[in-house]
C-alpha angles and dihedrals in degrees: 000000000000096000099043083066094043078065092046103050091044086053086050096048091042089061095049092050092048091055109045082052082056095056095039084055086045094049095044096049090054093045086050086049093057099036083061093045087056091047084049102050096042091048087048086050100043096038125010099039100017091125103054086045094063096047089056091054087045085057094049098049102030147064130239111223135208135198127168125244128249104279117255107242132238127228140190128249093277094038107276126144115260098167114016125205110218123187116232140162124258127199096218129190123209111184108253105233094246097045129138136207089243090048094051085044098057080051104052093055091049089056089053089053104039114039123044099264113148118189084235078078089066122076134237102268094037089063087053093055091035088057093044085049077049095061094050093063090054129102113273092237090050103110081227094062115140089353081277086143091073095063117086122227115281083036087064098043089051086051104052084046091065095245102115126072138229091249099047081044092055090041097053085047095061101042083046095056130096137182083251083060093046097051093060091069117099096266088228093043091057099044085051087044086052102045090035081062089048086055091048093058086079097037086082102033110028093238119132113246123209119235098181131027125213099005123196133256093241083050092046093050089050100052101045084049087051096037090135097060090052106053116183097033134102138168112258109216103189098052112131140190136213111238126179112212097199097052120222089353097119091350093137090043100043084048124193143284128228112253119234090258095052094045107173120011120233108245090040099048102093084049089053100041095052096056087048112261116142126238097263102046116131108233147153124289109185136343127034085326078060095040100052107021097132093058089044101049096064113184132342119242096236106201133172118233119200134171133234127214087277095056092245118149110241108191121210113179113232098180126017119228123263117214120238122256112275104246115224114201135185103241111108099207105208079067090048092048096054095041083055085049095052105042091050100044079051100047085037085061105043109017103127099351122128124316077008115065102130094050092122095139141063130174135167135166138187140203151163102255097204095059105013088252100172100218096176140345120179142168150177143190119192121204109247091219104042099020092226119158126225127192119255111170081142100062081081092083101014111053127062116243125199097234100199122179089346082091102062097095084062085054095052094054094046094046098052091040086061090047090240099129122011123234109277091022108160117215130186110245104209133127107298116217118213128170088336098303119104122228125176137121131303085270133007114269105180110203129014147148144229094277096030086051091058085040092059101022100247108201100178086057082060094052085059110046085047095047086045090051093049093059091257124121108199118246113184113259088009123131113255105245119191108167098194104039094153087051091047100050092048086057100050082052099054089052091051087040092064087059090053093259106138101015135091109264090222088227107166102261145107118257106008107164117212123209137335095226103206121211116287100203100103138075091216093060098059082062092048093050098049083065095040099249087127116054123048119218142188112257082234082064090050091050082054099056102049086045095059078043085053094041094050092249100324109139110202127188117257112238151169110186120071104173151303149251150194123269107265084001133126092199107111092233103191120015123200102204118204109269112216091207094180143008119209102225120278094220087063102047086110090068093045087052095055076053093058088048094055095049084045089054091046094064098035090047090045093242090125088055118266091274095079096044099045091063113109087243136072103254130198120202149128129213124222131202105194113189119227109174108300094343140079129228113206123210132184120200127186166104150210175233085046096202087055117008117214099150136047110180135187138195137187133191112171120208090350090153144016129271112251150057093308083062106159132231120285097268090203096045096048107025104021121038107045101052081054090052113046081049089055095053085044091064100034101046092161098065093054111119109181131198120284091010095097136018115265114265 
């Protein structure tokens, strides 16, 4: 029996033993599994992946920075400098890791003292947040606390209840400020307030921000000595600036750039940010800057920022910055300077002076009319009270003009297309009564036709192509009855529209407005719009006609921009070809060619004004009076040579007399356009054409 269990108790020991060797084998198996995990992963780590890994590590404690590029320029149509890059130094500012508001206050308010920064550096709107930063800073006690005083009574009871937030607060604040405000603030404590705003810009992104833009060399020299008691700042060497060497001459059109202190503009700054620029990028904010930002940015310098144990920002550059294309435009600027010299000596004489006291307003442009080449476009407002003029080039393509008779070639055409009136038609020009009410010309012409009309601006031969066209033959005393006034008016806007009159231009520009549709429920309206007394258009609109009048029919599209290149390179980068946006029919250039006869006449019979005919040249042009109110506006169309046509032309000049029979003189047509002129033909030589040495067109 003793011995049976002996057996037993060695089996069961035996199994025991077996087991716990299993799970030691077990055990020992998984630890050398992980052990060699481990191996694997370290040796994946150190060696195989070492490199990723540390970029990763350089992502997680640094700080990717980004500086705009030098500015591509832009030049005029013979190489000269429109907008001008110009190096300069910046004293730039990126957060420490360990700093503090007192400590960026403190210095803040070294920087002001030491270095020349005048709050006339600062913007608008940067005064008004710097002077809310300022009343922070004030005793609690102080009426001026938290800027709380510029807020009225109920304001300030909504805000102690808690109902108003903190951007309805900030935005009260600001509409309730004034310079008077302003001016109560300790002069030292706002500059600090203001640069120490200009600090806080990097405090969120890790960009640097620049306090103060185109240093000099003795600041420069300073800071870089002192560099201890300014932590965080540094002087910028690639900083750059936008200059424009030919002062307000396309200012307006050129547009602006934001300065490095500025970076991205408010209202643009969605725009910018989608298509990946950074905060702080300098970039365009209207104009051509605006336009063709993107062409002229070029790239971005990319640069890692890391910290040291002192929390001090070190900078390597991973990737240099890459200057932006040089832009190339068409207009030629010693035209445009004369044409500014011009417009405003003109508007300077007779701006608000008798029969013409509401003359406030000037406005010409110039192409080439066989490929939109805009030459020249100015113009120029003068404040009634002070008589101070600003410049307008813009208000080309920007401001509504009331065309008047300019737009009775357009008529013509549209008249003999629709079979309404034949080529030649002579119509008596005489007062029209409709309805009882008379309507005629300025003066009574008998007898005209089609080209003699447009010669001597016959209003009554327009009637009568509109009233025609509208199904009405006119009966003395009768009632004028279009039934279809709405049709009728479409299709007298289609026809215009085919000159360019009514449509955007497409001219590549920001902000160009298109056309003021006036109601189309009336008869008497069909009549008002054949002489152009309904629809208001851009003076650019009206270049554009006379230039599809000059190019037998040919619309080409306006532009400015012809191409770009490299910095320091020859290759055309970025051509803008010409656009041919509309062709008049071919079967009806008869009847465009009865409207070249009649511009033409204009000019050869004086009813354009002597100007225009005693130019070397054989000019082709139509004036047009537009009534607004009591006033006139006075227009000027054309083009020439007309053997060869190389430039259309257009000028406004809105309520420019009264409106009466001391009606005065059409400013354009006898102060504006012939001096242009004559200096346009000076510079192109080629492109004169005088009488008798080629056949007319």
């Amino acid at each position: 029996m003793r011995k049976r269990r002996s057996s037993k108790s060695k089996e069961k020991s035996s199994r025991i033993s077996r087991l716990v060797s299993n799970r030691i084998l077990v055990l020992s198996i998984v630890i050398v599994a992980l052990f060699l995990s481990l191996f694997v992963r370290l040796v994946d780590i150190q060696a195989i992946h070492h490199n990723s890994y540390l970029e990763k590590q350089d992502d997680y404690t640094s700080i990717k920075q980004y500086s705009s590029a030098p500015r591509g320029q832009i030049y005029d149509a013979k190489g000269r400098v429109l907008a001008k890059t110009v190096a300069c130094k910046n004293i730039v500012y990126t957060t420490p890791q360990n700093a503090t508001y007192t400590d960026m206050m403190i210095y803040a308010d070294r920087m002001g003292e030491v270095f020349h920064i005048e709050m006339d550096d600062f913007t608008n709107a940067e005064i008004k947040d710097a002077y809310l930063q300022y009343t922070t800073l004030l005793d609690p006690e102080d009426p001026h606390y938290d800027g709380l005083d510029l807020l009225n009574e109920e304001q300030r009871a909504t805000y102690d209840a808690g109902e108003m937030t903190s951007s309805q607060l900030r935005q009260i604040q600001l509409g309730a400020m004034t310079q008077e405000t302003i001016n109560q603030a300790d002069a030292r404590a706002l500059k600090a307030a203001a640069i120490y705003n200009r600090m806080a810009q990097s405090s969120s992104t890790g960009q640097s921000a620049v306090i103060a833009e185109d240093a000099d060399d003795e600041e420069c020299a300073y800071l870089v000595e002192h560099k201890s008691e300014f932590p965080g700042f540094d002087i910028d060497f690639g900083g750059w600036k936008r200059e424009y060497p030919y002062g307000e001459s396309l200012s307006d059109v050129l547009g602006s750039v934001s300065t490095s202190t500025e970076g991205l503009p408010d209202s643009l700054a969605d725009e910018y940010l989608a298509k990946g620029y950074q905060y702080n990028a300098q970039v365009g904010k209207s104009g051509l800057e605006l336009q063709y930002n993107d062409l002229l940015s070029g790239t971005d310098e990319i640069a890692k920022i890391t910290y040291d144990s002192n929390g001090l920002a070190h900078k390597q550059i991973l990737q240099p910055a890459k200057k932006g294309h040089d832009l190339y435009l068409s207009v030629d600027i010693d035209l445009q300077l004369k044409l500014d010299e011009t417009l405003k000596s003109v508007l300077q004489a007779y701006g608000g002076t008798k029969n013409r006291e509401n003359f406030y307003t000037l406005f010409m442009c110039m192409e080439n009319p066989q490929t939109g080449d805009v030459l020249a476009l100015s113009g120029y407002q003068m404040d009634p009270e002070t008589r101070q003029l600003s410049y307008y080039a813009s208000g080309n393509y920007t401001q509504l003009i009331n065309p008047g008779s300019c737009v009775k070639g357009a008529t013509v055409y549209m008249g003999q297309s629709e079979g309404v009136v034949q080529e030649g038609e002579v119509i008596v020009d005489e007062v029209m009564n409709i309805g009882g009410q008379n309507f005629g010309s300025y003066t009574e012409h008998g007898p005209v036709n089609d080209v003699q009309a447009l010669s001597v601006s016959s209003n009554v031969y327009m009637f009568q192509i509109a009233m025609r066209l509208g199904g009405y033959n006119y009966v003395p005393g009768e009632a004028l009855n279009i039934v279809d006034v709405p049709g009728t008016l479409n299709k007298m806007r289609n026809y215009y529209s085919q000159f360019g009159l009514g449509n955007m231009t497409g001219l590549d520009v920001p902000n160009e407005v298109t056309v003021f549709a006036a109601g189309n429920n009336t008869p008497n309206m069909v009549i008002n719009y054949a002489i152009g007394q309904l629809d208001t258009y851009t003076p650019l609109q009206l270049m554009q006609y006379a230039g599809v009048i000059a190019a037998d029919g040919k619309l080409f599209q306006p532009r400015f921009y012809q191409y770009s290149k490299e910095v320091g390179g020859d290759e055309i980068f970025d051509l803008n070809e010409v656009v041919l946006k509309n062709e008049l029919d071919e079967k009806n250039a008869s009847h465009l060619k009865r409207v070249q006869e009649g511009f033409q006449a204009c000019v050869a019979d004086e009813n354009c004004f002597k100007p225009l005919k005693n130019l070397d040249e054989n000019m082709a042009a139509k004036t047009g009076t537009a009534e607004v109110g009591e006033w006139t506006t006075a227009n000027l169309v054309g083009y020439g040579p007309v053997e060869k046509p190389s430039v259309a032309f257009a000028c406004s000049a809105p309520t420019s007399s009264i409106n009466s029979q001391s009606l005065s003189a059409n400013i354009c047509a006898n102060n504006v356009v012939g001096p242009v002129l004559q200096e346009y033909f000076n510079l192109y030589p080629e492109n004169r054409v005088q009488s008798g040495d080629s056949a007319a067109q």
